[in-house]
C-alpha positions in Angstrom: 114.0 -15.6 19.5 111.4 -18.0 18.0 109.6 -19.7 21.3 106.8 -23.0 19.7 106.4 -26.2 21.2 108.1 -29.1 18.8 106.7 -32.4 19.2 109.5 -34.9 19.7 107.6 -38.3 20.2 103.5 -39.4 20.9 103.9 -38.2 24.3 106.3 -35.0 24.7 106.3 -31.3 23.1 109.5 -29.8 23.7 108.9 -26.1 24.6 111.7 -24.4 22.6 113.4 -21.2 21.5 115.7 -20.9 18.8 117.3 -17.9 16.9 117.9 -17.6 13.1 121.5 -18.6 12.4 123.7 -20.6 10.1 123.2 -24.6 10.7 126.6 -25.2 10.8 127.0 -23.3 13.8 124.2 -24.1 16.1 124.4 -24.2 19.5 122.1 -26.7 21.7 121.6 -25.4 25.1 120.6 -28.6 27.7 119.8 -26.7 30.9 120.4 -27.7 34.5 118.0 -28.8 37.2 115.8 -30.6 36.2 112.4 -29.1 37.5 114.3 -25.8 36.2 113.5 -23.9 32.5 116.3 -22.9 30.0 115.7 -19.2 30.6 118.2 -18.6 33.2 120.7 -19.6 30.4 119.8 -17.2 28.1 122.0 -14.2 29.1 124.5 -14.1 27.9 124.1 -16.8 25.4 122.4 -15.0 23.2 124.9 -12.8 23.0 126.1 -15.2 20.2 123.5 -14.3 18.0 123.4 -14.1 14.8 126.6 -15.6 14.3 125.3 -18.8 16.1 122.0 -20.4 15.6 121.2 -21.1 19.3 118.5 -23.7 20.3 116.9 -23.6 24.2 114.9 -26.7 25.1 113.1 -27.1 28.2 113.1 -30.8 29.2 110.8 -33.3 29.5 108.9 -32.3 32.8 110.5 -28.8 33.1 109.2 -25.6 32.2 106.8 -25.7 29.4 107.0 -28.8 27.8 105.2 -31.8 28.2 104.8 -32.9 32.2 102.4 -35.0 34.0 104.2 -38.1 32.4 104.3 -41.2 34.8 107.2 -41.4 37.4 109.1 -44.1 35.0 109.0 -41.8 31.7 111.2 -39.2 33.2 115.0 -40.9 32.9 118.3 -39.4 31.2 117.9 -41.8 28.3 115.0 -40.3 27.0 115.9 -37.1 27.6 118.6 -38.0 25.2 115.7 -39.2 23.0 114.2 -36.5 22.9 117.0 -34.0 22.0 117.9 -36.5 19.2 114.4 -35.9 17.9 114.7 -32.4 18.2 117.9 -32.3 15.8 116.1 -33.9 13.3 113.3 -31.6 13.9 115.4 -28.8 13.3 117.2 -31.1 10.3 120.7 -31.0 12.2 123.0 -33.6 11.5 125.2 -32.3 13.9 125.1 -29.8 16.8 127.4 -28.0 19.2 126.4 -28.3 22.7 126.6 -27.1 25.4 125.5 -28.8 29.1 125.1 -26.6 32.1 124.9 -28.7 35.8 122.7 -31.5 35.1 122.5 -31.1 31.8 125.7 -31.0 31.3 126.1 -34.6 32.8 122.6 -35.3 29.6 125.3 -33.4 27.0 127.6 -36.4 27.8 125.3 -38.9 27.4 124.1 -37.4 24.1 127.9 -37.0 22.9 128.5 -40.6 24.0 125.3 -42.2 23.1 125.2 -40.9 19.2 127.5 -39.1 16.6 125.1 -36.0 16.6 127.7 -33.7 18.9 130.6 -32.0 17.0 131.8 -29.5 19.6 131.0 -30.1 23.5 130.8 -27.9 26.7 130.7 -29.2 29.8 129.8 -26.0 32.1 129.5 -26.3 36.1 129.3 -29.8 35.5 132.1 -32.7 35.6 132.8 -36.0 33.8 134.3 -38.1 36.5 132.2 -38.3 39.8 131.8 -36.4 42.4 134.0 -37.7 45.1 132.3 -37.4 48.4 135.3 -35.9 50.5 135.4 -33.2 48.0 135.1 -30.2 49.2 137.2 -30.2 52.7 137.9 -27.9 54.7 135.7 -25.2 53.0 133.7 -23.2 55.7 132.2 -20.5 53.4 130.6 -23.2 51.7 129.1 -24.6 55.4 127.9 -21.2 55.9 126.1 -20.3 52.4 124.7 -24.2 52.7 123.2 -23.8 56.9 121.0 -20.8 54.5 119.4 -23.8 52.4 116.0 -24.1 54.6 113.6 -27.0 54.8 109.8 -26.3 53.7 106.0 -27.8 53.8 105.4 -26.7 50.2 105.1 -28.8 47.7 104.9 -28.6 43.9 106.6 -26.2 41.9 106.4 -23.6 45.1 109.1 -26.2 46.5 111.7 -26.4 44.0 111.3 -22.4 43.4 112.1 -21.9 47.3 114.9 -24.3 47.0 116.3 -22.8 44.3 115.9 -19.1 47.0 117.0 -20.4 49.6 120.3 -22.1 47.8 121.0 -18.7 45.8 124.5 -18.1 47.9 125.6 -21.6 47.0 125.2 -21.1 43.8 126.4 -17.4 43.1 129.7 -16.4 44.8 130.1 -12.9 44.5 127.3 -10.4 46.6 126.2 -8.2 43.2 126.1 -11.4 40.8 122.6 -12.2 43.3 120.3 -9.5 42.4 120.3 -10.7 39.0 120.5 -14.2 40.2 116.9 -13.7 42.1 115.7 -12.3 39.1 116.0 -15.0 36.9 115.0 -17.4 39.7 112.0 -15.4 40.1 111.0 -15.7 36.0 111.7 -19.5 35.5 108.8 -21.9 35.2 109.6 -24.5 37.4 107.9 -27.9 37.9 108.7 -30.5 40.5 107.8 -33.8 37.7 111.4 -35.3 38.4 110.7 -35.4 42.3 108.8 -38.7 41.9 111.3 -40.8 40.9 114.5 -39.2 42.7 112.5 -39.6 45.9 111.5 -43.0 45.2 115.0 -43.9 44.6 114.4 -45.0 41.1 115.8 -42.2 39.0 118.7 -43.7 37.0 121.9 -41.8 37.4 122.5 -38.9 34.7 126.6 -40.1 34.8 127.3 -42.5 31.5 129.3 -45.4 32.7 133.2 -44.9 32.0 132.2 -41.1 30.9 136.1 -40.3 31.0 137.8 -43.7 29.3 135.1 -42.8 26.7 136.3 -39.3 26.0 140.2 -39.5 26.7 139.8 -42.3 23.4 137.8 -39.8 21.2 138.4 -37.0 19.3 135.4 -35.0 20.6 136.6 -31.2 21.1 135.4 -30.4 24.5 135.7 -27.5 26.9 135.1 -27.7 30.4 134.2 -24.5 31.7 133.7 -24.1 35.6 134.1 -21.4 38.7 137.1 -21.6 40.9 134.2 -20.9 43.6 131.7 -23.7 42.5 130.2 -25.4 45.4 128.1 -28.1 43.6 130.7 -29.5 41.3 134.4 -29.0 42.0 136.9 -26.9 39.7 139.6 -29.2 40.0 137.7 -32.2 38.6 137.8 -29.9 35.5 141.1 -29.6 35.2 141.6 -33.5 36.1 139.5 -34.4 33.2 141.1 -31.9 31.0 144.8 -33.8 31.6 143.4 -37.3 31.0 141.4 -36.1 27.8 143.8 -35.1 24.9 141.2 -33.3 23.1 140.0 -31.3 26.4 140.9 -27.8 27.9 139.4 -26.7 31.2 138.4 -22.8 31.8 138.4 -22.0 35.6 137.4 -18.7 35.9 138.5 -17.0 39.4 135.8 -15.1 41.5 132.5 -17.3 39.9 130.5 -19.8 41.7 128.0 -22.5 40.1 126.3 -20.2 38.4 129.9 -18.7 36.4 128.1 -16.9 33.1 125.7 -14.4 36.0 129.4 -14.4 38.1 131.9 -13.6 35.4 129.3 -13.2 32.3 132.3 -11.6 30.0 135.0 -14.1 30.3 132.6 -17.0 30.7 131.3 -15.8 26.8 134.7 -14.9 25.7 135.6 -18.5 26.7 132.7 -20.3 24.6 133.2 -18.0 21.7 136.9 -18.9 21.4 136.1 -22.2 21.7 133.5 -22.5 18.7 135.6 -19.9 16.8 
């Protein structure tokens, strides 16, 4: 993997690594987060390689691209801007994409907002909202989320013990969270999106109509998600997937939000077919 910082606009380098592969089969990765890096992404995605040429972007404010911005230059929009720079950067008319948690919810926006996406996954993420009755009745999910403990840090230390102290929400299955740890433990977090989000000024990542948008496209898109997903729920998935013709959800049993460290095989053998 290449790693180099690629200036997108005056103010923002976009840390980013990228694998030799054919153009007309590269793969934009938008991670989750934000405050997050792409690294936890990277396995098994790489996997792809060479076949794929794969492209990791940290985000504005995450990891090690450009932070320190003023509250108001952190929004979904110019995320968007910015990954539309970085194709042209990288002289891509068109990409495949894929859009994990957050990011996935950014993938839409860039699908939506530009012609630039020919093939999109939506993974651990959804396209209609997040109803807030649902998850009822789930008391495994009450239990992992009591572990979720409050802290005085501040900074970066505060979104890395979030991200600890969340790591059974997120992972379902007891030997998926060694490696989980692991990866926590190597990404570069920042905490440059707080600002906003806790000033209540952060505009919402969700594109307006999202759903009547895609069910009138012909955008091939995959929504890949764990039955066990406590952040985003599976059968939103399989909702969209019925009201999209050119949709298909893959809900992979025994995987929480974090399905490629929970079920790394079939979550890989699911993208592959998908772009095959």
């Amino acid at each position: 993997m290449i790693e180099e910082l690629i200036r997108v606009s005056d103010e923002v380098e976009l840390f980013t690594a990228h694998s030799p592969g054919p153009a007309d089969k590269t793969l934009l990765v938008v991670h989750g987060g934000p405050c997050w890096d792409h690294t936890y992404l990277r396995d098994p995605l790489t996997q792809l390689a060479p076949a794929h040429r794969l492209v990791f972007p940290d985000l504005r404010g995450c990891g090690r691209s450009t932070g320190g911005l003023p509250p108001d230059r952190y929004t979904p929009d110019l995320v968007v801007d910015d990954l539309i720079a970085l194709l042209d950067h990288l002289e891509l008319d068109q990409s495949d994409v894929l859009g994990f948690s957050y990011g996935g919810l950014i993938a839409q926006r860039l699908a939506l907002r530009t012609n630039r996406v020919r093939r999109l996954i939506v993974a651990s993420s959804s396209i209609p909202p997040v109803p807030p009755n649902a998850f009822p009745n789930w008391p495994e999910r009450t239990l992992r989320q009591s572990e979720e403990t409050p802290t005085t840090l501040e900074g970066p230390a505060r979104t890395h013990h979030n991200a600890l102290t969340s790591a059974r929400s997120n992972v379902w299955l007891p030997e998926s969270l060694p490696d989980y740890l692991s990866r926590i433990n190597n990404i570069h977090f920042t905490n440059d999106w707080d600002a906003p989000y806790l000033a209540g000024t952060l505009p919402s990542p969700r594109y307006p109509d999202a759903l009547t948008r895609f069910a009138t496209s012909n955008l091939p898109i995959l929504l890949l998600q764990g039955r066990q997903d406590m952040t985003f729920p599976a059968h939103l998935a399989t909702e969209a997937a019925t009201a999209i013709p050119t949709a298909r959800a893959a809900i992979l049993d025994e995987a929480g939000h974090m399905t490629h460290i929970d079920q790394p095989d079939a979550w890989l053998t699911a993208i592959r077919n998908f772009l095959a």
